[in-house]
C-alpha positions as CSV (number, residue, x, y, z in Angstrom):
1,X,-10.7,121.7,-117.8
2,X,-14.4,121.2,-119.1
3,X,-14.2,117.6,-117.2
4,X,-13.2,119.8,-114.2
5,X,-16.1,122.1,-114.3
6,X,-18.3,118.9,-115.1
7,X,-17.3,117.4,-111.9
8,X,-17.0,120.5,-109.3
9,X,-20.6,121.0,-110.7
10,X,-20.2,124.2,-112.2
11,X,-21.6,122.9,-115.6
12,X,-24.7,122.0,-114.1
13,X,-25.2,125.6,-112.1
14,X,-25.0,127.3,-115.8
15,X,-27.3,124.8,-117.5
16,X,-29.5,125.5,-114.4
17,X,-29.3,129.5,-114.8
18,X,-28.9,130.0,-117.9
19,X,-31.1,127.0,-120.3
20,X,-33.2,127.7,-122.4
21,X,-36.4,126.0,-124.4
22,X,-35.6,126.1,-128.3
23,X,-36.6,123.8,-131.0
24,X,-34.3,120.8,-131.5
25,X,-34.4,121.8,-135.6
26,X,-33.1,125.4,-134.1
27,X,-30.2,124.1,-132.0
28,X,-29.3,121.8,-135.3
29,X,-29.2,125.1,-137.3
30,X,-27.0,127.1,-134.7
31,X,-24.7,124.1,-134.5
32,X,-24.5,124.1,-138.0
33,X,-23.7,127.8,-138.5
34,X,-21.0,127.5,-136.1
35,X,-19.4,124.5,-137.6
36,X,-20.3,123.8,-140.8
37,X,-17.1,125.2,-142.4
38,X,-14.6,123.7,-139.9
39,X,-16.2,120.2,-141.5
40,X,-16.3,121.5,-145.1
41,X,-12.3,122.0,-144.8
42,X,-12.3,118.6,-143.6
43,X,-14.2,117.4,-147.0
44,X,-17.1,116.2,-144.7
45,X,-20.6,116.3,-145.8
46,X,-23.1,116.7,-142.9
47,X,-26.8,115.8,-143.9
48,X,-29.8,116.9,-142.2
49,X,-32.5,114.8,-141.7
50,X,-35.3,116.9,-139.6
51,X,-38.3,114.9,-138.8
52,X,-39.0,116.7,-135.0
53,X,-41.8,118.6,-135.9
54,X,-40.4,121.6,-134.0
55,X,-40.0,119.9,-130.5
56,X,-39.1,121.1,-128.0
57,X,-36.4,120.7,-125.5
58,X,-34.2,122.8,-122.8
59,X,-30.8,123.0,-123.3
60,X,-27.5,125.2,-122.6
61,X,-26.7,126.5,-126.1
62,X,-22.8,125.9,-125.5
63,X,-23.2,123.0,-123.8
64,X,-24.9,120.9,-126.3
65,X,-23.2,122.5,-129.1
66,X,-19.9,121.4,-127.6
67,X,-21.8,118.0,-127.4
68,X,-23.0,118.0,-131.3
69,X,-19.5,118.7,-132.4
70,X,-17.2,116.2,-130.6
71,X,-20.1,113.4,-131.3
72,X,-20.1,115.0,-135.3
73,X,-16.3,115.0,-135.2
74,X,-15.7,111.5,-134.0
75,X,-18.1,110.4,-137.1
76,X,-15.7,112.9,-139.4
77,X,-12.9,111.2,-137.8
78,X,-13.6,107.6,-138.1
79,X,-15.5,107.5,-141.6
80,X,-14.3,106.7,-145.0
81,X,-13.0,109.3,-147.6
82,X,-16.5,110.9,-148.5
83,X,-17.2,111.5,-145.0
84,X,-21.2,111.8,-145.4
85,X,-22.4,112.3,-141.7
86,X,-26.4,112.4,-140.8
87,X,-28.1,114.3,-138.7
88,X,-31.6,112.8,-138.2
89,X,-33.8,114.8,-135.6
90,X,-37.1,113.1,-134.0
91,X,-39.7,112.7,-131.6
92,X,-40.0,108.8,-129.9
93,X,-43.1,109.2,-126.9
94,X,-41.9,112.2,-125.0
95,X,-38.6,112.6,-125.8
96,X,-36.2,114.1,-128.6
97,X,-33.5,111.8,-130.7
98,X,-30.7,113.2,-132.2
99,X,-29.0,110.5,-134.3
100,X,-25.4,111.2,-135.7
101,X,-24.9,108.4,-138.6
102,X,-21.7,107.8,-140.1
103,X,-20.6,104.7,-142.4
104,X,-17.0,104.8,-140.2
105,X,-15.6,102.1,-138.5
106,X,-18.5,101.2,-136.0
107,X,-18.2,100.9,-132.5
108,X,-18.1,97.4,-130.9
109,X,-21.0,97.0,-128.2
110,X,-19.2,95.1,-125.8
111,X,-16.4,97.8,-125.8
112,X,-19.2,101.1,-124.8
113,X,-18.1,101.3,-121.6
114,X,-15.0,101.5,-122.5
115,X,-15.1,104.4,-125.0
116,X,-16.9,106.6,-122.5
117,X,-14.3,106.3,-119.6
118,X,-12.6,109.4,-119.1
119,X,-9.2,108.6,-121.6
120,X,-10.8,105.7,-123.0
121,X,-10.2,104.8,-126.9
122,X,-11.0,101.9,-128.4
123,X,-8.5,100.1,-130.2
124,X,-5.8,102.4,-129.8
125,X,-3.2,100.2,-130.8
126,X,-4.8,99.3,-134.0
127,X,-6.5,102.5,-134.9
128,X,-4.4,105.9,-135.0
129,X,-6.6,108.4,-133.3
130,X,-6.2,112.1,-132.3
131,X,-7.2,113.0,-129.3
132,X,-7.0,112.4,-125.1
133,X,-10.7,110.1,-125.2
134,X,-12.4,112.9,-123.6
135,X,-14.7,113.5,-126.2
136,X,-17.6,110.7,-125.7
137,X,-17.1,111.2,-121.9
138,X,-17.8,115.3,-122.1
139,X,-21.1,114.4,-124.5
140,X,-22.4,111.8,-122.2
141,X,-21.5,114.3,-119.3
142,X,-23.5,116.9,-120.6
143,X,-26.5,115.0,-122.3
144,X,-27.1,113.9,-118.5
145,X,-27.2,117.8,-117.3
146,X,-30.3,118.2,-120.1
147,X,-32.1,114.8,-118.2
148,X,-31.0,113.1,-121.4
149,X,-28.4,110.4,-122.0
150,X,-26.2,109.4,-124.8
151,X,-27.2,106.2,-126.8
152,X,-25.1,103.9,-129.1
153,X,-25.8,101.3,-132.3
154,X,-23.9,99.5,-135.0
155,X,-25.3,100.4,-137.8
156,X,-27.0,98.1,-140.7
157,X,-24.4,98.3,-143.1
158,X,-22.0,99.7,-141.3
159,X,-20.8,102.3,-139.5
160,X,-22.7,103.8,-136.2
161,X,-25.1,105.9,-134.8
162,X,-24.8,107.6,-131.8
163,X,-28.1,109.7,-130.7
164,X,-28.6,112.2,-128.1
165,X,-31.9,111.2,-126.4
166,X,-33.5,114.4,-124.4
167,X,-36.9,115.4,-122.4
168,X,-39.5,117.1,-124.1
169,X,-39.7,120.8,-123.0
């Protein structure tokens, strides 16, 4: 249904009506309230790592919270037993990254375009996964609505970090 909305446009009418400017270390915070205890239960531990400096940016609350979670869950998901997750907030030139590190599986480069096709999973016959692969696809979806983008890395020692890159307000 949300893929639905994302196409017939109505995703990008409410980002345009009702968006807002908030501090990227504010959105974190409201994600976090919302969530925090669905990932406790799940014996994840999500660090925060806030080095924005109160930027800026304009975003659709729900939206991007329902981005934060399936990118956060997907790190829950695919990580070892102590689950530790980061969430590293900063400003690069005029725009705000949003890493979410995990020490999980990694993602394999050559397959990216893969894992953000609508039903796409990677390795699916190797790895048992929950899920429809609608997750990345929704959280590319609507980092594009806030003029941002979705990007990926292996990361040094393992594991991956998948950062939501958006405007400046």
């Amino acid at each position: 249904m949300v893929l639905q909305q994302i196409d017939a446009g109505v995703a990008r009418r409410l980002f345009e009506n009702r968006a807002a400017v908030t501090t990227a270390s504010a959105l974190i915070d409201r994600f976090m309230d919302a969530r925090q205890s669905v990932y406790q239960t799940l014996g994840a531990e999500i660090i925060i790592l806030d080095h924005s400096d109160n930027a800026a940016v304009k975003v659709l609350d729900s939206q991007m919270i329902d981005c934060l979670d399936r990118l956060v869950s997907n790190a829950v998901k695919f990580s070892p037993k102590d689950k530790k997750v980061e969430i590293q907030i900063y400003v690069v030139e005029k725009e705000v990254c949003i890493d979410i590190r995990d020490r999980g599986i990694g993602l394999n480069p050559d397959k990216l375009d893969e894992a953000i096709d609508i039903f796409g999973q990677i390795d699916r016959e190797r790895l048992e996964q929950q899920g429809g692969g609608l997750g990345l696809p929704i959280a590319s979806h609507y980092a594009a609505i806030c003029g941002g983008r979705l990007e990926f890395e292996a990361r040094a020692g393992g594991g991956s970090i998948v950062s939501i890159v958006l405007p400046l307000a």
